[in-house]
C-alpha positions as CSV (number, residue, x, y, z in Angstrom):
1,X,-46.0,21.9,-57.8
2,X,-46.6,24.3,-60.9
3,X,-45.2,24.8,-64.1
4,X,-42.2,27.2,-63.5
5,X,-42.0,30.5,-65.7
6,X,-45.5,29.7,-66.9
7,X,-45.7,33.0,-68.7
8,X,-42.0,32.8,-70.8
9,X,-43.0,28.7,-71.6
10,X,-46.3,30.7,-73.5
11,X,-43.8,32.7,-75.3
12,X,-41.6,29.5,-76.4
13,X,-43.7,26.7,-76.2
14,X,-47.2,25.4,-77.9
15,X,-50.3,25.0,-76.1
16,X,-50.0,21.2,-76.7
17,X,-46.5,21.2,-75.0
18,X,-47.4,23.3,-72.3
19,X,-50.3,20.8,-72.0
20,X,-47.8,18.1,-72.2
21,X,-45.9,20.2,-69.2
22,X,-48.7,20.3,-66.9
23,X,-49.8,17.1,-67.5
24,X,-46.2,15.9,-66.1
25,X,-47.0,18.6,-63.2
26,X,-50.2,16.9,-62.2
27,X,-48.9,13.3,-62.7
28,X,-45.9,14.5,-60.4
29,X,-48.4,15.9,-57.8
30,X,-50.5,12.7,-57.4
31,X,-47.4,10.4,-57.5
32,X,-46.0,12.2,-54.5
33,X,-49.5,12.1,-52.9
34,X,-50.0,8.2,-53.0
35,X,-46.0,7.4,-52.9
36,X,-45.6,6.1,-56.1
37,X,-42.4,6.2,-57.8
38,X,-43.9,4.4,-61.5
39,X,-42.1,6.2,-64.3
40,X,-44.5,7.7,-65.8
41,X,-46.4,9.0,-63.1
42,X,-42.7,10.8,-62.0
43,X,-42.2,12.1,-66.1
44,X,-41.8,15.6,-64.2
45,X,-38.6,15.1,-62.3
46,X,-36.4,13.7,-65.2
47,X,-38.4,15.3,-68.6
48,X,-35.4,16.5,-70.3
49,X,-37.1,19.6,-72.2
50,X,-38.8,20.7,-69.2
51,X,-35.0,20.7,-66.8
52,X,-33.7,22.2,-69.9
53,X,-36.0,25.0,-69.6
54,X,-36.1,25.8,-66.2
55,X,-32.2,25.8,-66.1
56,X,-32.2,28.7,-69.2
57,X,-35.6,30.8,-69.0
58,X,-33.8,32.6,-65.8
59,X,-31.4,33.9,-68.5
60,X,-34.6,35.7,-70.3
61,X,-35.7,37.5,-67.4
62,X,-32.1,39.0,-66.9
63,X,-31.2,42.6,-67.5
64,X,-28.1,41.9,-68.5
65,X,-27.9,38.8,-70.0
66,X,-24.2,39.6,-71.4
67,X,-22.6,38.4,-68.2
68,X,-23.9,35.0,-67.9
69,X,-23.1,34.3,-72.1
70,X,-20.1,35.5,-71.4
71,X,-19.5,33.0,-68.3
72,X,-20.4,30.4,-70.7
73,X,-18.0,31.1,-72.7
74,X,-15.7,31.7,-70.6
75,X,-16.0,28.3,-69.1
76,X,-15.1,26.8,-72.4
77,X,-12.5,28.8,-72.7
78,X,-13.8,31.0,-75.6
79,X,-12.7,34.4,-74.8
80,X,-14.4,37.1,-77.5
81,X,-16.4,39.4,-76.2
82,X,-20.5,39.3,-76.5
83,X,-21.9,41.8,-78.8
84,X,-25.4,42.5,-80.0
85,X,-28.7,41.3,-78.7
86,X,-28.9,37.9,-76.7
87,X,-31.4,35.5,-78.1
88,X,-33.0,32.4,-76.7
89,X,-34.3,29.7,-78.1
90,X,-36.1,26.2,-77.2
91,X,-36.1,23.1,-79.4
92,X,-35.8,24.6,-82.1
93,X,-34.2,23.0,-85.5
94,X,-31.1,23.8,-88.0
95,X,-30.7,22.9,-91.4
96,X,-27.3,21.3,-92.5
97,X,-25.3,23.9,-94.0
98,X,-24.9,23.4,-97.7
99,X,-21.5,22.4,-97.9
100,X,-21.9,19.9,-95.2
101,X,-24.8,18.1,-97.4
102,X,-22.2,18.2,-100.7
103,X,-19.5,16.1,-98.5
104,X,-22.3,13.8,-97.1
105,X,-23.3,13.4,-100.7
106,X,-19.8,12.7,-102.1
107,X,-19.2,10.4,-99.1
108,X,-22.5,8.5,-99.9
109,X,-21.2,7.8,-103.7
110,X,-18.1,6.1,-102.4
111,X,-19.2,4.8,-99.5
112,X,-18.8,0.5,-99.2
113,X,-21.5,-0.6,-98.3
114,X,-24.1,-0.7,-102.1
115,X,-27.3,-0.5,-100.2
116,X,-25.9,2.8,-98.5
117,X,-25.0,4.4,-102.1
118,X,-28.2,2.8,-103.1
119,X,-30.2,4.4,-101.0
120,X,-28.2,7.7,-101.7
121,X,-29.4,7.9,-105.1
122,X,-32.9,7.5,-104.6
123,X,-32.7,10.5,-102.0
124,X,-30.8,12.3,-104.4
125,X,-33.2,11.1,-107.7
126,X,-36.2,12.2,-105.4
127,X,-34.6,16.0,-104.4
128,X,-34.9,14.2,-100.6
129,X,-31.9,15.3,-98.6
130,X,-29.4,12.7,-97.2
131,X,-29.7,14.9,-93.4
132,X,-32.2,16.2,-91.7
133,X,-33.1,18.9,-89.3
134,X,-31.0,19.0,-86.4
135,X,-33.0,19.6,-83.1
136,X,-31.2,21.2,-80.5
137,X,-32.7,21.7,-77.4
138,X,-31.3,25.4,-76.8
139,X,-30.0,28.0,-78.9
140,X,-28.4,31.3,-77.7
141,X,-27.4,33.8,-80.2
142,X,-25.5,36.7,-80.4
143,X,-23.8,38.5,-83.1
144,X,-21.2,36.4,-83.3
145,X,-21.8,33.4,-81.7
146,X,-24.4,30.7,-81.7
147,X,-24.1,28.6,-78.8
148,X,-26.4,25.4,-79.3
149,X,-26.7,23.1,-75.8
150,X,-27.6,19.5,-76.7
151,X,-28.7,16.5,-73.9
152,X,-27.0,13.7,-73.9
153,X,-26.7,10.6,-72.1
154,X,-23.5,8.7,-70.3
């Protein structure tokens, strides 16, 4: 085995996680040679970042990448039209929008629990903010839509 797409993972990915890739690669490799199914050794076949690449960097290399976003859409029942340039993006991070931290700081002053408000304050006192980053593990933007694709588990 190799790592897929090799040359769009460069484009999206550091060295140390491309590292990271091929070291899952090579683990996978010699884990198939000497039949062992420990779980590190088979990283490869169930690393999360690396299935959720291979499933979207076919989308990059399209001409017309318009279709399948619009296939997407369509199959959750969004039915707007796809304008403007197609972007792609790997694990890459959000801030909260600034009304969303307001409510999550008026819900932290009334909230029951005192440790919570507590705790609230001295984020607030200290210019910390009460969310962080989200990291979502693909982005696809377009003019008008922003279509983020999470893992999760059952």
């Amino acid at each position: 085995m190799k790592l897929l797409f090799e040359n769009l993972a460069e484009k999206y990915f550091t060295k140390e996680r491309i590292r990271k890739f091929k070291d899952w690669i090579e683990n996978a490799n010699k884990a198939r040679e000497t039949k062992s199914l420990g779980k590190k050794a088979n990283q490869y076949d169930k690393a999360e970042e690396l299935i959720t690449f291979y499933t979207f960097a076919p989308l990059e290399l399209r001409e017309n990448k318009k279709d399948v976003v619009q296939e997407i859409l369509r199959l959750v029942n969004v039915h707007e039209r796809v304008k403007g340039k197609i972007t792609l993006s790997f694990e890459k991070q959000f801030r909260p929008p600034k009304g969303y931290l307001m409510w999550l700081t008026d819900e932290m002053r009334k909230h029951p629990v005192r440790y919570i408000r507590e705790q609230g304050k001295e984020h607030i006192k200290t210019d910390k903010r009460l969310e962080t980053n989200t990291h979502v593990d693909t982005a696809i933007e377009t003019e008008i839509f922003l279509i983020l694709k999470e893992e999760y588990e059952d």
